[in-house]
C-alpha positions in Angstrom: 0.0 0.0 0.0 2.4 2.3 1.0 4.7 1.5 -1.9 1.5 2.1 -4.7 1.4 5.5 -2.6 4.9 6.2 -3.6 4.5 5.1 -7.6 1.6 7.3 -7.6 3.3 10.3 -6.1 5.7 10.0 -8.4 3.7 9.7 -11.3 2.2 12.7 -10.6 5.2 14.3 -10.2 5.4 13.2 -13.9 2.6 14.1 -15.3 3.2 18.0 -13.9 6.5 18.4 -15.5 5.2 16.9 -18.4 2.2 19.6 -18.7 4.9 22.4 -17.5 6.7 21.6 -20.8 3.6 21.1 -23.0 2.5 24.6 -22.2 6.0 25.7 -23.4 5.4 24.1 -26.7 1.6 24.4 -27.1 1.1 26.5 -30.6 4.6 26.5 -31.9 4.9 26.5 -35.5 8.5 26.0 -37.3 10.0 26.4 -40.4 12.2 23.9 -41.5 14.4 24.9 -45.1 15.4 22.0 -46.9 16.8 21.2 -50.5 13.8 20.3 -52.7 13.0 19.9 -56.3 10.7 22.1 -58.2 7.9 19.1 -57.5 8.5 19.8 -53.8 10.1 16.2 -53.0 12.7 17.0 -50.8 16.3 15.7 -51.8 16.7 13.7 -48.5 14.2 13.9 -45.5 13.2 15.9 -42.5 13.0 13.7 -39.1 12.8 13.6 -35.8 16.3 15.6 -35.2 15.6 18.4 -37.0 12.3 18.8 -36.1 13.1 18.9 -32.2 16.0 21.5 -33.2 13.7 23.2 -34.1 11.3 23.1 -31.7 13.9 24.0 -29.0 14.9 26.8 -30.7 11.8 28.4 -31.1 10.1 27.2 -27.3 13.3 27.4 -25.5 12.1 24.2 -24.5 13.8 20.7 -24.0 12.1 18.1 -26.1 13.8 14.4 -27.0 14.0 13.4 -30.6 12.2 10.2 -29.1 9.3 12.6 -28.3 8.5 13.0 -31.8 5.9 11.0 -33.3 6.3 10.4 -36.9 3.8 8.3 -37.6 4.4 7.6 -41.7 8.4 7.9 -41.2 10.2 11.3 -42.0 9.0 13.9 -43.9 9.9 13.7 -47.6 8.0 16.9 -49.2 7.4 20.5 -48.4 4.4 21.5 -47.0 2.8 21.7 -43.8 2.2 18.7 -41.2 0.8 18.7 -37.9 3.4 16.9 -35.9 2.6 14.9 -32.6 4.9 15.3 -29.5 4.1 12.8 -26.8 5.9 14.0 -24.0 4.2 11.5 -21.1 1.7 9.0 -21.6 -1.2 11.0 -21.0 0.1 14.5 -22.5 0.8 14.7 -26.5 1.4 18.2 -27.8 0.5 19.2 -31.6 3.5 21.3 -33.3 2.3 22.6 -36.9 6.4 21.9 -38.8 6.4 24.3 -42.2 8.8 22.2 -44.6 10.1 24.7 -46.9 12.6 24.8 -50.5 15.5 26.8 -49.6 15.9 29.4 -51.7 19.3 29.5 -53.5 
């Protein structure tokens, strides 16, 4: 009894920081350049690393690249994707990512 006490503390404890860093993150939108061809496929892809670069730069928050829900595998096109960040079991964040041709 006293030890499910101490899990559930715990998780708590959890769960706060978790929704401490959400709020951090809620509404972010990045842009992300990347080489592309004039169809917009990307030469290459855009995953989870430079997504939560990004997101760190622009929150000033502290998000692991195994946060990052990518549900179809890294992006391979420009455009805008709502991106999934699941930073506790019970708390998942939406990021909008822009992936956008570099311009030369």
């Amino acid at each position: 009894e006293i030890r499910r006490a101490e899990l559930e503390a715990a998780a708590a404890v959890e769960k706060g920081a978790a929704d401490t860093r959400a709020a951090k993150i809620e509404g972010v939108e990045v842009t992300i350049a990347a080489n592309a061809g004039e169809d917009g496929k990307l030469f290459g892809s855009v995953g989870t690393r430079e997504i939560t670069d990004a997101v760190n730069a622009a929150a000033g928050s502290d998000i692991d690249k195994s946060e990052v829900r990518l549900p179809e595998g890294a992006l391979r096109h420009t455009g805008e994707f709502d991106i999934d960040v699941q930073l506790h079991s019970d708390v998942t964040v939406s990021v909008k990512v822009i992936v956008a041709a570099e311009s030369e």
